[in-house]
N, C-alpha and C positions, 0 to 999 in steps of 0.2 A: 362530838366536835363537828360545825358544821366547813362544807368547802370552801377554800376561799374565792372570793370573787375578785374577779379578776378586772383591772380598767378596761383592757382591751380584749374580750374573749376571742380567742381563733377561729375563723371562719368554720363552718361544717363543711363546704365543699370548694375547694380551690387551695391558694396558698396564700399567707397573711392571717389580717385581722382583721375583725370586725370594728362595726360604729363604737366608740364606748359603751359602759356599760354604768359606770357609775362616775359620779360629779367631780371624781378625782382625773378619769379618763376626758372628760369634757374639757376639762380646766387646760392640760395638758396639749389639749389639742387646740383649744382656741391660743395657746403659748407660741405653740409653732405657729399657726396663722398669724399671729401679729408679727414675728418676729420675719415669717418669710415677707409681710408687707412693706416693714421696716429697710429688711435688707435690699428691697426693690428701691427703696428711695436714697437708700446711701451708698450702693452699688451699680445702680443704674446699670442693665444690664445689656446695654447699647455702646455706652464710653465704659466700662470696666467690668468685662464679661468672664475673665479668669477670675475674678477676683469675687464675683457674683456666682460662679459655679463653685466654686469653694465654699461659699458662704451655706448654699442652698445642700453642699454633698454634707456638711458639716452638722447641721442643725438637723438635718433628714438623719444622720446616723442617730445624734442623740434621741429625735424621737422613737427611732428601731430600735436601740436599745430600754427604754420607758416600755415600748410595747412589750419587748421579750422578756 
């Protein structure tokens, strides 16, 4: 049985994760980029910065959870 691979492999030295690793990790991670771009444009985060700090804590967790 071979290891699984993993989207996001864990750094070798520090804390986190590494670049992706496979096209499923990529995907993932251009998700969040679009979506933090998005929320830049519908949060504006000059007129509605609670609202845009939320948005930015929220999608950051889901991607930390996808990584772990």
């Amino acid at each position: 049985m071979s290891a699984p691979k993993y989207w996001f492999p864990a750094k070798r030295y520090g804390w986190g994760w590494g670049l992706p690793s496979t096209w499923q990790g990529w995907l993932v991670l251009g998700v969040y980029l679009v979506a933090l771009i998005v929320g830049c444009l519908i949060f504006r985060p000059a007129q509605h910065p609670t609202g845009f700090i939320v948005f930015v804590v929220a999608i950051s967790f889901l991607l930390g959870v996808v990584c772990y």
